[in-house]
C-alpha positions in Angstrom: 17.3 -0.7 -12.7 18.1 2.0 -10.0 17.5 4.8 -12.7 14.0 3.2 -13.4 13.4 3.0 -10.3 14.2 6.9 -9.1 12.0 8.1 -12.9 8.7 5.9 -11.2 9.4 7.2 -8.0 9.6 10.9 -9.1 6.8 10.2 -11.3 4.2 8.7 -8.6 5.7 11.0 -5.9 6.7 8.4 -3.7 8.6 9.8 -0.8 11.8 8.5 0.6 9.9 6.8 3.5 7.6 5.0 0.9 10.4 3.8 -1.3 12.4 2.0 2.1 9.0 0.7 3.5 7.6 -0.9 0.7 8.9 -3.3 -2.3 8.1 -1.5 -5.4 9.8 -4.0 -7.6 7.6 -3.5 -10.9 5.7 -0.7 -12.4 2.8 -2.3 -11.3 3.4 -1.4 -7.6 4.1 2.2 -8.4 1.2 2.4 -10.4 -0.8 1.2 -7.1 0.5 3.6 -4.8 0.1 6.8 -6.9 -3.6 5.5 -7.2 -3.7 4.9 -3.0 -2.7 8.7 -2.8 -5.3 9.4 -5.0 -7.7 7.9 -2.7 -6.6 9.0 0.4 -6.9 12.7 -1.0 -10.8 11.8 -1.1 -13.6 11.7 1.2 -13.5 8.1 2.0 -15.9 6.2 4.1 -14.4 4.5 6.9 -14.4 0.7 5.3 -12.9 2.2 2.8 -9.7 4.0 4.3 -9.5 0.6 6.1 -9.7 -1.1 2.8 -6.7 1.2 1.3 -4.7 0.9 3.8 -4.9 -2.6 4.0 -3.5 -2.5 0.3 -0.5 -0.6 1.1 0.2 -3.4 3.6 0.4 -5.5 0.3 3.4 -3.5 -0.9 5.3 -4.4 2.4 8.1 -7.0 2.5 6.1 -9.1 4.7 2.5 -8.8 3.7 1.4 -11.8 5.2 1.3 -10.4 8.8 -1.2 -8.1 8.1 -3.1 -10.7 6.2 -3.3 -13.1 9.5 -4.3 -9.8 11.8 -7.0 -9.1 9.4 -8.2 -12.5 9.4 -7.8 -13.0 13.5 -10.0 -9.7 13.8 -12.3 -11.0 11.6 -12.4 -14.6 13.3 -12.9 -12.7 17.1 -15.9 -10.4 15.4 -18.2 -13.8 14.4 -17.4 -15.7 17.4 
């Protein structure tokens, strides 16, 4: 399992910091990230940055957080 997991991570070029901050359990989630640095390299519009970087709160332990905050902000903005 760890030598699968250092070949994806050499393979998407996930840094050190990426591989301690987010669960990358399955292929899957290395798949996502190398397409979220593909994006970011882009000329995004802004509700799209905030869309990708929402994602990558997906790939933390506690993705739920991020959810709520989302949803709070969302909430305040059609009061």
């Amino acid at each position: 399992m760890t030598e699968r997991k250092t070949r994806l991570k050499q393979r998407g070029h996930i840094s050190d910091d990426e591989a301690k901050k987010y669960v990358l359990s399955t292929y899957t989630d290395y798949e996502i990230l190398a397409k979220i640095h593909q994006l970011e390299k882009q000329n995004l519009s802004p509700g799209d940055k905030e869309f990708v970087e929402f994602i990558k709160t997906q790939l933390e332990l506690d993705w739920r957080s991020p959810i709520l905050a989302k949803l709070h902000e969302l909430l305040d903005k059609y009061k």
